[in-house]
Residue frames relative to the residue before (quaternion, step in Angstrom):
aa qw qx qy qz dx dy dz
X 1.0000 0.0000 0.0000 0.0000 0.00 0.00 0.00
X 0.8258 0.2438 0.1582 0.4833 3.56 1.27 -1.15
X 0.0666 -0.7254 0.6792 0.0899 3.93 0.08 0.73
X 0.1728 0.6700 -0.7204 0.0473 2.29 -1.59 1.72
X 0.6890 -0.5019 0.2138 0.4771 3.46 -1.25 0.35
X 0.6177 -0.4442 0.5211 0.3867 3.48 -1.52 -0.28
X 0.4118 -0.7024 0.5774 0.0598 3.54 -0.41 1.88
X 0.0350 -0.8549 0.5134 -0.0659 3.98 -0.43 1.46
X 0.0385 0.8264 -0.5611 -0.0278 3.55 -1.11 0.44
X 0.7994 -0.3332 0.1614 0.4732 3.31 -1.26 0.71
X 0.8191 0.4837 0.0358 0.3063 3.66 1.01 -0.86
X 0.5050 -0.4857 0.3167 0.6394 2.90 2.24 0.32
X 0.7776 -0.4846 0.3667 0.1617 2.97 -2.03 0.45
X 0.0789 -0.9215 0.3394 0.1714 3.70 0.41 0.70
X 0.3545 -0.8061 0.4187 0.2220 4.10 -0.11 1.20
X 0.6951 -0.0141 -0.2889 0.6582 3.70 1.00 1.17
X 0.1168 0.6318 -0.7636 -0.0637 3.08 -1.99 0.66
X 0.0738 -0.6081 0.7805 0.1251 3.22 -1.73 0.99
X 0.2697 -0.6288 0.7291 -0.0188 2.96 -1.94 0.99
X 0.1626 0.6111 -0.7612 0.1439 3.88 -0.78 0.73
X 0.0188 -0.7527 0.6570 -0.0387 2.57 -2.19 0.66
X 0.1038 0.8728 -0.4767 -0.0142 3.48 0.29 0.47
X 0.5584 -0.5090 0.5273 0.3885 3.72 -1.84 -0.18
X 0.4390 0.6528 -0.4740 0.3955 4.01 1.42 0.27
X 0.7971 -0.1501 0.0460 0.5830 3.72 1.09 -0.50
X 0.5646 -0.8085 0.1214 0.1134 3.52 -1.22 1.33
X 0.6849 0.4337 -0.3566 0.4643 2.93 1.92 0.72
X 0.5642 -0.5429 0.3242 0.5309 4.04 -0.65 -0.12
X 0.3270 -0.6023 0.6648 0.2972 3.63 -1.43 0.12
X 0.2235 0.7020 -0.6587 -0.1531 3.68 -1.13 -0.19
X 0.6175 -0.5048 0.5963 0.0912 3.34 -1.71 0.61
X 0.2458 0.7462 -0.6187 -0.0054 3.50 -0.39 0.34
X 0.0626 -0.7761 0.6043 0.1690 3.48 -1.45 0.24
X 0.7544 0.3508 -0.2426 0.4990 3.67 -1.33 0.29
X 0.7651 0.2838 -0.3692 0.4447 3.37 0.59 0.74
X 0.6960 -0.3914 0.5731 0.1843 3.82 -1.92 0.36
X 0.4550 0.6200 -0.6323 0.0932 3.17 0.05 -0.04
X 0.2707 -0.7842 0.3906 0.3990 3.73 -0.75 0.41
X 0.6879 -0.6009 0.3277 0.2415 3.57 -1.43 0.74
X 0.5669 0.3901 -0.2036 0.6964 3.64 0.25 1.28
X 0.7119 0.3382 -0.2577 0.5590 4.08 0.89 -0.72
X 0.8474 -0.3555 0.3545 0.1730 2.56 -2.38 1.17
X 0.0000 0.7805 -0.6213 -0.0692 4.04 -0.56 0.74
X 0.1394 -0.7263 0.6727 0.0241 3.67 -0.69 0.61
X 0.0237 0.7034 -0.7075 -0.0635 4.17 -0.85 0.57
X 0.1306 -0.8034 0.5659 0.1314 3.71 -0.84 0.88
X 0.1458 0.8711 -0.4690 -0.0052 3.52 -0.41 0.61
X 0.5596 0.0094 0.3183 0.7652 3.93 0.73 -0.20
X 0.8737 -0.0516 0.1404 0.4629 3.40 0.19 0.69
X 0.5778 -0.5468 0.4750 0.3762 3.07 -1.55 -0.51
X 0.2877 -0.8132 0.4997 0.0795 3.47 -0.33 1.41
X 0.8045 0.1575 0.1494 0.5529 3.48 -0.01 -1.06
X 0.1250 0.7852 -0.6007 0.0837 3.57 -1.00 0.90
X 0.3017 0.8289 -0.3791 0.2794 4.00 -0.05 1.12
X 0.6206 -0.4792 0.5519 0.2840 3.36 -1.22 -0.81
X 0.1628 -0.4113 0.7794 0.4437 4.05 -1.00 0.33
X 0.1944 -0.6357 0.7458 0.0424 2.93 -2.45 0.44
X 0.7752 -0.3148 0.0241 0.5471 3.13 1.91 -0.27
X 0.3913 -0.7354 0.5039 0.2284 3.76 -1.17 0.97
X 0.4183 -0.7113 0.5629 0.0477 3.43 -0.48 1.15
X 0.6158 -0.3082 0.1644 0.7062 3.76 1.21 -1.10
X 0.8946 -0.3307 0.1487 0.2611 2.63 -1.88 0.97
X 0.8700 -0.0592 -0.1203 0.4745 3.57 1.20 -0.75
X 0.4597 0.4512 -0.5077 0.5721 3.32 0.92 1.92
X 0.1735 -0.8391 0.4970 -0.1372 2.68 -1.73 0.92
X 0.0570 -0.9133 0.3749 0.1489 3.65 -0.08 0.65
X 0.2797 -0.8419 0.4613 0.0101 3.67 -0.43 1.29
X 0.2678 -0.7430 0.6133 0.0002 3.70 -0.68 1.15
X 0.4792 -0.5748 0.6317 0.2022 3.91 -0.86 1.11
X 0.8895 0.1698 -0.0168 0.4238 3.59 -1.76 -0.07
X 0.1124 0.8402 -0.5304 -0.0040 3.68 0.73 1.03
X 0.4401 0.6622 -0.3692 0.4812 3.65 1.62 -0.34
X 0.7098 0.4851 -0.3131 0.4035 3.97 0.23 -1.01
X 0.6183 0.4872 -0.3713 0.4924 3.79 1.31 -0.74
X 0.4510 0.6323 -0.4769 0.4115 3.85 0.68 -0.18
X 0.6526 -0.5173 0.5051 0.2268 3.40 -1.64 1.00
X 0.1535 0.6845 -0.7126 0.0028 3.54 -1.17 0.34
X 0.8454 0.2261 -0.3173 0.3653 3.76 -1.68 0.40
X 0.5016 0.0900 -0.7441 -0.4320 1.93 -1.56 -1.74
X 0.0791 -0.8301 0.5517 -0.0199 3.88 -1.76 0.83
X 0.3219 -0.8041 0.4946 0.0719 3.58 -1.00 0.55
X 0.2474 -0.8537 0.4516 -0.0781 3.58 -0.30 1.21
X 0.4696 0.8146 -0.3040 -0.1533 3.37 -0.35 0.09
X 0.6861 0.0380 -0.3268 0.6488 3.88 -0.22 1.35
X 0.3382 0.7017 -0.6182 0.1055 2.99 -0.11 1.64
X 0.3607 -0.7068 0.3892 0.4677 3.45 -0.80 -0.50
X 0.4193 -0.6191 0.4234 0.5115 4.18 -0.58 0.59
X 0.6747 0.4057 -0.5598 0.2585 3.56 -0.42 0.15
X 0.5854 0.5562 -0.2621 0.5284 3.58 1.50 0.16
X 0.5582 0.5174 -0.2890 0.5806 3.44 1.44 -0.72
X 0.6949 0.4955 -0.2423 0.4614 4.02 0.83 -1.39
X 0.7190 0.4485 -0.2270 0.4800 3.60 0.72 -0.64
X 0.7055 0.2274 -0.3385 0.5796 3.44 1.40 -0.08
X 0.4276 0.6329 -0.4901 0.4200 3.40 0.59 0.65
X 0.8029 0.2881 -0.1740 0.4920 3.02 1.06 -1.05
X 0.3900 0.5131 -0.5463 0.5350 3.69 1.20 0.88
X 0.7283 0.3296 -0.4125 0.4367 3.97 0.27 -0.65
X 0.7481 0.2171 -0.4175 0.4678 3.88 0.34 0.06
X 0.5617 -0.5317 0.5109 0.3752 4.07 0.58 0.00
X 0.4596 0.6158 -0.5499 0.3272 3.98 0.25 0.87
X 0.5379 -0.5858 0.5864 0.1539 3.32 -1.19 0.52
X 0.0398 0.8666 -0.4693 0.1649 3.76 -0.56 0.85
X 0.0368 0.6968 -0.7129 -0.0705 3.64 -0.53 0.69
X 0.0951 -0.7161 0.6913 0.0129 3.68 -1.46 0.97
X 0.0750 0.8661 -0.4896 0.0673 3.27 -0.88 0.93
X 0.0930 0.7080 -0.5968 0.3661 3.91 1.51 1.68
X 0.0439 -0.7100 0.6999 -0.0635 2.59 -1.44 1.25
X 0.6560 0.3389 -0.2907 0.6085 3.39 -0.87 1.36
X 0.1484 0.8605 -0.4852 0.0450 3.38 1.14 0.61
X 0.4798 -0.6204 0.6092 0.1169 3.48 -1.54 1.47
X 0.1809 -0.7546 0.6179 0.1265 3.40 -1.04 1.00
X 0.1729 -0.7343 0.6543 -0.0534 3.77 -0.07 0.76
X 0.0404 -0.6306 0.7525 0.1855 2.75 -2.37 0.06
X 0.2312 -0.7617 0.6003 -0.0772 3.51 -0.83 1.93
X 0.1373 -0.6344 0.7574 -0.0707 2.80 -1.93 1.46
X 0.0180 -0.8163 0.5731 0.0700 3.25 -0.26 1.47
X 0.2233 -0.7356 0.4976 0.4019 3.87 -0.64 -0.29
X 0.6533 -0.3033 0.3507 0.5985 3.95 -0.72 0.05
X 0.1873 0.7576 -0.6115 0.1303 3.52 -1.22 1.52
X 0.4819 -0.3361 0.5785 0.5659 3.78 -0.80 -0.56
X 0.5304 -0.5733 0.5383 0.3168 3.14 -1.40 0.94
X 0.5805 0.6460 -0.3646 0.3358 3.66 0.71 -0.81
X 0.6287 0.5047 -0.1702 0.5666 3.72 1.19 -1.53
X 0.4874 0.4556 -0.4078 0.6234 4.32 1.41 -0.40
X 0.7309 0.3573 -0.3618 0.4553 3.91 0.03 -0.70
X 0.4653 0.6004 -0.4344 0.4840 3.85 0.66 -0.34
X 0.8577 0.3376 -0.0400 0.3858 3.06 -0.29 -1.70
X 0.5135 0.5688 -0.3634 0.5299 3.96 1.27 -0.10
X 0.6684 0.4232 -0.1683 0.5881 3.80 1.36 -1.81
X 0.4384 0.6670 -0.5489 0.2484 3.60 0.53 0.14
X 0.7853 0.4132 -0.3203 0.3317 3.70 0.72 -0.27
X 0.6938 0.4239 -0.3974 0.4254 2.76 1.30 -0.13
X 0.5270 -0.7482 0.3686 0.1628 3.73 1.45 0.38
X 0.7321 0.3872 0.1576 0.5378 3.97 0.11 -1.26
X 0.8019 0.5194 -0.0090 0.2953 2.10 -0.36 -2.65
X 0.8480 -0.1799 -0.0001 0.4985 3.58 0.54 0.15
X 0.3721 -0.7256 0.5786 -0.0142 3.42 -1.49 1.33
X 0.4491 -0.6367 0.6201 0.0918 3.37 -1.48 1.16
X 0.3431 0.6711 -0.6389 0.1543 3.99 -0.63 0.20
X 0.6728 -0.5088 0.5201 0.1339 2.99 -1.96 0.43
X 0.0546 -0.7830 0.6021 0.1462 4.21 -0.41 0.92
X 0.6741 -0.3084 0.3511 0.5720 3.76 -1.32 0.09
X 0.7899 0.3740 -0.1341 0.4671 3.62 -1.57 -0.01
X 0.5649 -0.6912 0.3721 0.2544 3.70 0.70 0.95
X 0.3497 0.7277 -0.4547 0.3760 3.88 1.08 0.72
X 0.5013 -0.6336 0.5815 0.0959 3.36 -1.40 0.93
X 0.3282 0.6902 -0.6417 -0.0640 3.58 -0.53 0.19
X 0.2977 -0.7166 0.6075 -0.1693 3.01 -1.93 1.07
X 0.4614 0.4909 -0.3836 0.6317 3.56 0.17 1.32
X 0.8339 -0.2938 0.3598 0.2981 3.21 -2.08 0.68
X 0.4609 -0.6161 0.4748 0.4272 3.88 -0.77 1.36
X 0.5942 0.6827 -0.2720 0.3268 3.44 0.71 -1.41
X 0.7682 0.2539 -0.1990 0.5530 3.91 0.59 -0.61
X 0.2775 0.7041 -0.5983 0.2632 3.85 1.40 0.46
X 0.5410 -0.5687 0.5206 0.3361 3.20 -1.76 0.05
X 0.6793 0.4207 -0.3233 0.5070 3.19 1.18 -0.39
X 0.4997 0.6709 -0.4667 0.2870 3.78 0.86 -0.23
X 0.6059 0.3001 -0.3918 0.6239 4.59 0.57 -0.30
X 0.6324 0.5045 -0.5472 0.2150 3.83 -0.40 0.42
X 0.3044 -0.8108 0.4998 -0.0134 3.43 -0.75 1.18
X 0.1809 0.8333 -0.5223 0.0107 3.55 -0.52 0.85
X 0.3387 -0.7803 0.5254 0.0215 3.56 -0.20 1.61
X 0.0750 -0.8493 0.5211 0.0387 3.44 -0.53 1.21
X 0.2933 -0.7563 0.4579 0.3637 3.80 -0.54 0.47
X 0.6744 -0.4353 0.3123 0.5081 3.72 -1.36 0.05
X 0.6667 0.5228 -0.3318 0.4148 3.61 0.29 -0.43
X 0.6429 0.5498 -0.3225 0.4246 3.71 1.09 0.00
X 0.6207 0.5949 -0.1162 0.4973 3.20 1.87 -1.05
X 0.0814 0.8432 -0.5220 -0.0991 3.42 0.11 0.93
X 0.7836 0.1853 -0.0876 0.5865 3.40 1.29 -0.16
X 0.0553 -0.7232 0.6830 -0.0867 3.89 -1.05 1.03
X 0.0888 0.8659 -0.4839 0.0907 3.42 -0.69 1.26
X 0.0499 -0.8421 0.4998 0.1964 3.45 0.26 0.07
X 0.2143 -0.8177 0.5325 0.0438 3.30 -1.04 1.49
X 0.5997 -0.6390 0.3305 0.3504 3.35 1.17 0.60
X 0.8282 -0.1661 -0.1425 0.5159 3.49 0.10 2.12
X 0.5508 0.1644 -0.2832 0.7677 3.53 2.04 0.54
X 0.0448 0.7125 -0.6445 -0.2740 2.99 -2.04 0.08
X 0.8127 -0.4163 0.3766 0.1562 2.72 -2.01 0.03
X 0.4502 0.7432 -0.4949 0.0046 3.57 -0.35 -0.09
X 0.1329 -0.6482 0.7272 0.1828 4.28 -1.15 1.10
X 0.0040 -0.7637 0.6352 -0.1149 3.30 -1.29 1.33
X 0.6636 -0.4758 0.3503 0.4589 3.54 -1.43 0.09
X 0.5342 -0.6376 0.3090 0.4611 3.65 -1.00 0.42
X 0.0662 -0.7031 0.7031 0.0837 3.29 -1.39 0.42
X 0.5931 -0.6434 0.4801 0.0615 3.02 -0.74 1.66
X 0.7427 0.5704 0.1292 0.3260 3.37 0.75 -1.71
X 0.5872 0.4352 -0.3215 0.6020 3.39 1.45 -0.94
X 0.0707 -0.6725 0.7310 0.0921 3.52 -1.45 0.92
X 0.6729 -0.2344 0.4243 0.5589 3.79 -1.55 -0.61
X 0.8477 0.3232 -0.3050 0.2897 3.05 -1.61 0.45
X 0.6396 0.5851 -0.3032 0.3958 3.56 1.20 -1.07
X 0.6671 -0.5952 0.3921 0.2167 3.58 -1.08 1.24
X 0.0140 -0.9081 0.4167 -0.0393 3.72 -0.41 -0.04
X 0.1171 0.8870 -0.4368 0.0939 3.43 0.60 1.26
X 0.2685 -0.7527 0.6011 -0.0002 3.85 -0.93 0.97
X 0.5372 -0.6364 0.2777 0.4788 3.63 -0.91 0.27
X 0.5828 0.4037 -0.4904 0.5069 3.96 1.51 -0.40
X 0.9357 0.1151 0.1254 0.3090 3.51 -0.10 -0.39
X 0.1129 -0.7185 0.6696 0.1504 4.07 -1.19 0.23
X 0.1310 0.7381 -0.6616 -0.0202 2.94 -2.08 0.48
X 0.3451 -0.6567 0.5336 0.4061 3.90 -0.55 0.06
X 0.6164 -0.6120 0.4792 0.1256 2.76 -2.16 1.22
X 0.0308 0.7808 -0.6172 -0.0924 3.46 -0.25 1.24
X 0.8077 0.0247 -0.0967 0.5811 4.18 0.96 0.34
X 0.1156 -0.8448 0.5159 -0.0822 3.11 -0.79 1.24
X 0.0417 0.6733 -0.7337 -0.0815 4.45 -0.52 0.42
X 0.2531 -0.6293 0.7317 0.0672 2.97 -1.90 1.24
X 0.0192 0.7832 -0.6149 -0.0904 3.79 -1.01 0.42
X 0.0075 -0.7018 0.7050 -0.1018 3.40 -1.44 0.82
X 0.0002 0.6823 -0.5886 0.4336 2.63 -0.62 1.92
X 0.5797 -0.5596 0.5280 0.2683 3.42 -1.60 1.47
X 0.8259 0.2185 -0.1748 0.4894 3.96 0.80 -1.19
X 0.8295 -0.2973 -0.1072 0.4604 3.27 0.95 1.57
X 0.2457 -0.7752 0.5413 0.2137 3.01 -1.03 0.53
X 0.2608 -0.8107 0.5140 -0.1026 4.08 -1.34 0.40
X 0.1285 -0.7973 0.5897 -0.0096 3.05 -1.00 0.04
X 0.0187 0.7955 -0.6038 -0.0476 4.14 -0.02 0.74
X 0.0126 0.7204 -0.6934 0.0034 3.62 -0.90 0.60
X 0.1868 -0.5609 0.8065 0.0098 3.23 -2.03 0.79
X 0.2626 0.7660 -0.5806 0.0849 3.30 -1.33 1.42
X 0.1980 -0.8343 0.4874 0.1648 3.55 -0.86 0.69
């Protein structure tokens, strides 16, 4: 649908990548094939940029691999005991005791008193955002950062990407989401806006493929 360059990593040139990302958990997944990468090491996916930033997490066969975002946030923290704090003070020292990177952005900060037991730091951010429910979303930013705060004050939430009819090979409506298989776009993350000639919606999950027998893009937006 779309010439693009040859997607590269520390390891040579890999002959499939999927990319997904969704609002179901707060870091990316990617897929690689045709490369070594060892299990436990740094993955890097260049595309237009910096695609993909993470961890193998595991080798399926000998020359695939599957790679998790934010390998810092799955680390252990506590078990710990808090009291009158606010969470954007609790989240920012969380992420000093495992080494993660974090933008927070709650406003109207809740003073609480938390009892966490020994978790993944990730499963501590859950359970901190529990009151506000909705009201605020966890996702991955370029460069292996956490944000945390209101979808609406994301960094990715004012970006617009206007697609023409020829890019859109499919538009589906799945009743209160839609559908859309398009050319690839390197570039589209969660949150970013997305407007076609029927219609717009923001990306709440997105899979990128690149592949020799084609390449794609599936999105789901409401």
């Amino acid at each position: 649908m779309v010439h693009l360059p040859q997607p590269k990593t520390p390891y040579g040139v890999p002959s499939r990548v999927e990319l997904w990302e969704g609002l179901f958990v707060p870091w990316r997944t990617c897929l690689l094939e045709g490369v070594e990468a060892p299990v436990g090491g740094e993955v890097s996916v260049e595309l237009e940029g910096l695609l993909f930033l993470g961890v193998a997490t595991a080798s399926p066969s000998p020359l695939e691999r599957v790679c998790w975002g934010l390998p810092a946030w799955r680390k252990e923290v506590g078990p710990m005991g808090f009291q009158d704090v606010d969470a954007a003070t609790l989240l920012r020292w969380i992420a000093g005791q495992v080494g993660a990177k974090i933008q927070v952005d709650l406003q109207a900060p809740q003073r609480r008193h938390y009892a966490l037991p020994r978790l993944p730091a990730y499963q501590a951010v859950e359970r901190i955002l529990s009151p506000w429910g909705a009201g605020a979303v966890a996702h991955e930013l370029d460069g292996g950062v956490l944000y945390v705060g209101p979808a609406s004050r994301s960094p990715h939430y004012g970006v617009l990407h206007v697609l023409r009819e020829q890019e859109v090979a499919v538009a589906r409506d799945l009743g209160g989401r839609t559908y859309l298989k398009i050319a690839p776009l390197p570039r589209l993350r969660l949150l970013h806006r997305v407007r076609w000639p029927e219609g717009e919606g923001r990306v709440v999950e997105h899979r990128l493929v690149l592949a020799p027998k084609g390449s794609y893009h599936e999105v789901y937006l409401v």
